[in-house]
C-alpha positions as CSV (number, residue, x, y, z in Angstrom):
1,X,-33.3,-10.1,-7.9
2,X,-30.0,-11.7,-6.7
3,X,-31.2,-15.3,-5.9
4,X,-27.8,-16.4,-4.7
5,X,-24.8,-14.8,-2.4
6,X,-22.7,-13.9,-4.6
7,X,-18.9,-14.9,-4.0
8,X,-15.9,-12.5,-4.1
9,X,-12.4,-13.5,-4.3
10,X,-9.8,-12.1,-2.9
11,X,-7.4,-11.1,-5.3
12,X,-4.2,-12.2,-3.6
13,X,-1.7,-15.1,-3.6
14,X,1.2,-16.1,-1.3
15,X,4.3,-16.4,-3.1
16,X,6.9,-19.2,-2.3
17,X,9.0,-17.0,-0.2
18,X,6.1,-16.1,2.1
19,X,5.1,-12.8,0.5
20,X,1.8,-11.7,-0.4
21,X,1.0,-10.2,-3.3
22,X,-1.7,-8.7,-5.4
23,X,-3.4,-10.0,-8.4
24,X,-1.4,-12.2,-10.9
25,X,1.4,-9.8,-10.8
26,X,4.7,-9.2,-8.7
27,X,3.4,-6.5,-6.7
28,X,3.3,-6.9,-2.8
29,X,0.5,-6.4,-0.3
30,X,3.1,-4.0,1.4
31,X,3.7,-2.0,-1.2
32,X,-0.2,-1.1,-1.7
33,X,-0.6,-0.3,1.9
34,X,2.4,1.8,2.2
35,X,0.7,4.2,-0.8
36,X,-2.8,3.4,0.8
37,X,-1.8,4.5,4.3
38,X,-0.1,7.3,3.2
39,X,-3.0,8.7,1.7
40,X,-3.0,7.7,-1.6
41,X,-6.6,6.7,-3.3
42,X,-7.3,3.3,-4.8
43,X,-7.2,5.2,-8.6
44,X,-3.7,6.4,-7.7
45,X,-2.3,3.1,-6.8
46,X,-3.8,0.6,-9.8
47,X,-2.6,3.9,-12.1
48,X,1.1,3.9,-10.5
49,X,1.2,0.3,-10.8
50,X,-0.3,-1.0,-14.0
51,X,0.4,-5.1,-13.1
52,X,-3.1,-4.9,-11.1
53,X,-5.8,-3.8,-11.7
54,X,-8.6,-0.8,-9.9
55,X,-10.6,-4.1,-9.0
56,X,-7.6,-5.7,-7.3
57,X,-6.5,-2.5,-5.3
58,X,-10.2,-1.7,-4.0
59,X,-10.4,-5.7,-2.7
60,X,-6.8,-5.8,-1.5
61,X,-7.6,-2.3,0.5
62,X,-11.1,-4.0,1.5
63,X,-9.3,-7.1,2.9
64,X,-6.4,-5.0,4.8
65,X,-9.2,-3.1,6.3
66,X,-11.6,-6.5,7.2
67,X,-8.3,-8.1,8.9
68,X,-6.5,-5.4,10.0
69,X,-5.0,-6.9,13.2
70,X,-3.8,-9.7,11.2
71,X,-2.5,-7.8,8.2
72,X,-0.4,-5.4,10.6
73,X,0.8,-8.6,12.0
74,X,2.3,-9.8,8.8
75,X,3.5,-6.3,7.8
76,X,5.2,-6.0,11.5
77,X,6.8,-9.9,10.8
78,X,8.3,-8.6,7.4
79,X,9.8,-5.7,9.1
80,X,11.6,-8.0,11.3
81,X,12.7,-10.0,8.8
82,X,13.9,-7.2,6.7
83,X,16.0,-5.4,9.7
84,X,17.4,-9.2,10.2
85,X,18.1,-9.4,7.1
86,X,20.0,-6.3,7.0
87,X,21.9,-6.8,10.0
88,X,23.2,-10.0,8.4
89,X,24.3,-7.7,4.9
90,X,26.3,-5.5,7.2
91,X,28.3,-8.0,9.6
92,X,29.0,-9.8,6.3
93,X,30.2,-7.1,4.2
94,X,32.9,-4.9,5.2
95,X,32.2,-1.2,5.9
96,X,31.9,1.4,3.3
97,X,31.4,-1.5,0.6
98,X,27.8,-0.2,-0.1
99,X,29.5,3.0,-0.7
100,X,31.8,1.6,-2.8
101,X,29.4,0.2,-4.9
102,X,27.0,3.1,-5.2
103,X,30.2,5.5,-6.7
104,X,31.2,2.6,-8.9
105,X,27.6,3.0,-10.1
106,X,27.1,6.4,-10.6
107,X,31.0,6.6,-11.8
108,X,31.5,9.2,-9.0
């Protein structure tokens, strides 16, 4: 008989650029949801991504779906940032320079 509540913690940490991610590894909160919401299971994600573990998913997934409103609120904040961030890379750099750079790589 469980005589006390027992405590979970949430398997995730902020990093110091604002990003939240999963476990003691590199990978992002984002990047779980993405695979979660497009279907794929818990299994499938820790088995894709080794750095964390089944444990870690399942919580991570658990917490996304306790705080929803306020997860989709961080995920729709990223976004922005990202498309900000993108917008600045192309004023900056002049056009057909990513194109460039992708047939320098592939030595098209």
């Amino acid at each position: 008989m469980v005589t006390q509540t027992p405590i979970v913690q949430i398997p995730l940490h902020l990093d110091l650029d604002g990003v939240i991610r999963v476990g003691k590894s590199r990978l992002t909160l984002d990047l779980v949801l993405d695979e979660f919401k497009n279907g794929a299971s818990p299994e499938a994600i820790a088995w894709a991504y080794p750095a964390v573990t089944l444990v870690e998913v399942y919580a991570a997934v658990t917490y996304y779906l306790q705080n929803q409103s306020e997860v989709e609120e961080y995920l729709r904040q990223g976004e922005e940032i990202a498309e900000s961030n993108r917008r600045q890379w192309d004023h900056a750099n002049p056009v057909g320079l990513r194109e460039k750079l992708v047939a320098r790589l592939t030595g098209a």
